[in-house]
N, C-alpha and C positions, 0 to 999 in steps of 0.2 A: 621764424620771427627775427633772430638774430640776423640768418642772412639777406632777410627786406629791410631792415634797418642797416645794414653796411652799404647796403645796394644803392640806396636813400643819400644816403652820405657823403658816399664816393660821388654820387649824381651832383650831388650841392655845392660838396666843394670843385667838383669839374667846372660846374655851371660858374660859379664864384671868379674863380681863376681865369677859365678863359672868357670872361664877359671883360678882361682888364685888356686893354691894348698893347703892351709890355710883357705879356706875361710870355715864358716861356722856361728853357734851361740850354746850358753848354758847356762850352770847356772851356776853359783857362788855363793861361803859361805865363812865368815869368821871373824877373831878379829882386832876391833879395840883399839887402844891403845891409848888415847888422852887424851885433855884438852880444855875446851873452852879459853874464854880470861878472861882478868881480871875482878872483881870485883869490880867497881869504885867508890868511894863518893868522893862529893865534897868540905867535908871538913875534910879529913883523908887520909892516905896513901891507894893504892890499894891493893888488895888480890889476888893475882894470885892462880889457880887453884890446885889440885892436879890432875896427869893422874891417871884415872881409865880406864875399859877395855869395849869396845861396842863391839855390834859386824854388821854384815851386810849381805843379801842375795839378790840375783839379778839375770837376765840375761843379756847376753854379744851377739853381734852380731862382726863378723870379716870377713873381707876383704884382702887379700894380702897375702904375703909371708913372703919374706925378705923387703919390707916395708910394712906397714900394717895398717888400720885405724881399730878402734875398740870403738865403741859406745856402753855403759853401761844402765841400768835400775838398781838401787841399794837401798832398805830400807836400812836405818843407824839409828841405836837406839846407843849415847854416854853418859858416864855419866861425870860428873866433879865433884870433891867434892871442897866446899869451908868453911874451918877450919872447917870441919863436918859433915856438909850439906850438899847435895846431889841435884846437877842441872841436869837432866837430858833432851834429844834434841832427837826428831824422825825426821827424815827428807827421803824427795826423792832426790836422787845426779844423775844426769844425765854428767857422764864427757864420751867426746869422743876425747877417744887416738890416737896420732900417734905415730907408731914403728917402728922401724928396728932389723931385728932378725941374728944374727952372730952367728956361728961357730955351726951352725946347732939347736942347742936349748935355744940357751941364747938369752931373747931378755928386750932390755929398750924402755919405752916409755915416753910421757909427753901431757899432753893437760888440755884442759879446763873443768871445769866443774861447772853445774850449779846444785844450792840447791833449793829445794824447802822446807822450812820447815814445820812440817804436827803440831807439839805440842812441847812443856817446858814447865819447872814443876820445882818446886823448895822446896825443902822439907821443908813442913809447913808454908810455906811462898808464899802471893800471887801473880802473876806475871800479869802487863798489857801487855797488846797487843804488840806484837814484830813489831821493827818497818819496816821492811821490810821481806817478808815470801818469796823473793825472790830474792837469792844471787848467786853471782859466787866465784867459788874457782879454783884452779890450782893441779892437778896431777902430780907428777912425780915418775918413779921406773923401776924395771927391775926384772924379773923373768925365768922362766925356763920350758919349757914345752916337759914333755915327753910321746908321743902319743897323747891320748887327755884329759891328766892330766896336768893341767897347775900350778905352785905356784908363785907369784907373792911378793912383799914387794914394796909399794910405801908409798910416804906422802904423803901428802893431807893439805894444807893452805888455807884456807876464804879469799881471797881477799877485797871481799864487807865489810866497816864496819856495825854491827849491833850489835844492843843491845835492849832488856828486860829492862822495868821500873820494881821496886818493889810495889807493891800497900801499898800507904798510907807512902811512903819513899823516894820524887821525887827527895832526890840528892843520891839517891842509882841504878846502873844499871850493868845490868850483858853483858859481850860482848858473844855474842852467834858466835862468828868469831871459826871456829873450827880448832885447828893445832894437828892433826894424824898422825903415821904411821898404816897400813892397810896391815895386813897379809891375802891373799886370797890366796883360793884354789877353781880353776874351771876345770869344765870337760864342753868338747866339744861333743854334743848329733849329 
């Protein structure tokens, strides 16, 4: 019974999916351009970041046409420099979009997404355990897709707050909260 009911299912959402003209999955590549947050003590002014450039590779699954949901699998490697120093962030980003596509190739989306982050590093300087390796952040952007070349430009914001101790400097902490823009280019296999 169990497996005529998954068999059923799997059938439905096949059927679902592929009856959309849009629908498919692939891979993605591209630059990131970002900052983490600031640099806190608590007994001095904060440091806010400089943007340096990450970048990201992934794949994408899609659903739809003219609306469309679109679920990510995405490594992000970002760097942030702080007056010189070099914070750098590996993480998995899991955001899954919704879209609407007008005037045949133009389309905007926005959704949620969750970080998993994999390492930080902080140049020459040691870093304790992050306090949560699991964050939400928010998507939004719009892009262009012609055939099965797609170019995209979204942000990307950390919702979750989170922060890096520095070891052996407990009123020093780094906000590992990420604010991006995210240049991508995907092809649809």
């Amino acid at each position: 019974m169990k497996r005529t009911l998954l068999t059923c299912l799997l059938a439905l959402c096949s059927a679902l999916a592929f009856s959309q003209n849009d629908t498919g999955f692939g891979i993605k590549a591209g630059l990131n351009f970002n900052s983490n947050g600031d640099y806190t003590f608590d007994s001095a002014p904060d440091l806010s970041s400089d943007t340096k450039m990450g970048y990201h590779v992934g794949v994408f699954g899609q659903v739809g046409n003219s609306f469309f949901l679109r679920p990510e699998l995405v490594y992000t490697k970002t760097k942030s420099s702080y007056a010189g120093a070099d914070f750098s962030m590996s993480k998995l980003d899991l955001p899954v979009l919704v879209g609407v596509r007008f005037l045949g190739i133009v389309k905007a989306f926005i959704g949620p997404d969750l970080q998993f982050i994999l390492n930080t590093d902080f140049e020459d300087i040691s870093l304790g355990d992050i306090e949560k390796k699991t964050t939400v952040g928010l998507h939004i952007g719009a892009g262009v897709d012609l055939g099965n070349i797609g170019v995209d430009l979204r942000y990307e914001r950390g919702l979750s707050a989170n922060e890096v101790e520095l070891v052996g400097l407990s009123d020093q902490r780094i906000d590992t909260r990420t604010s991006q823009f995210i240049l991508g280019l995907s092809v649809k296999l």
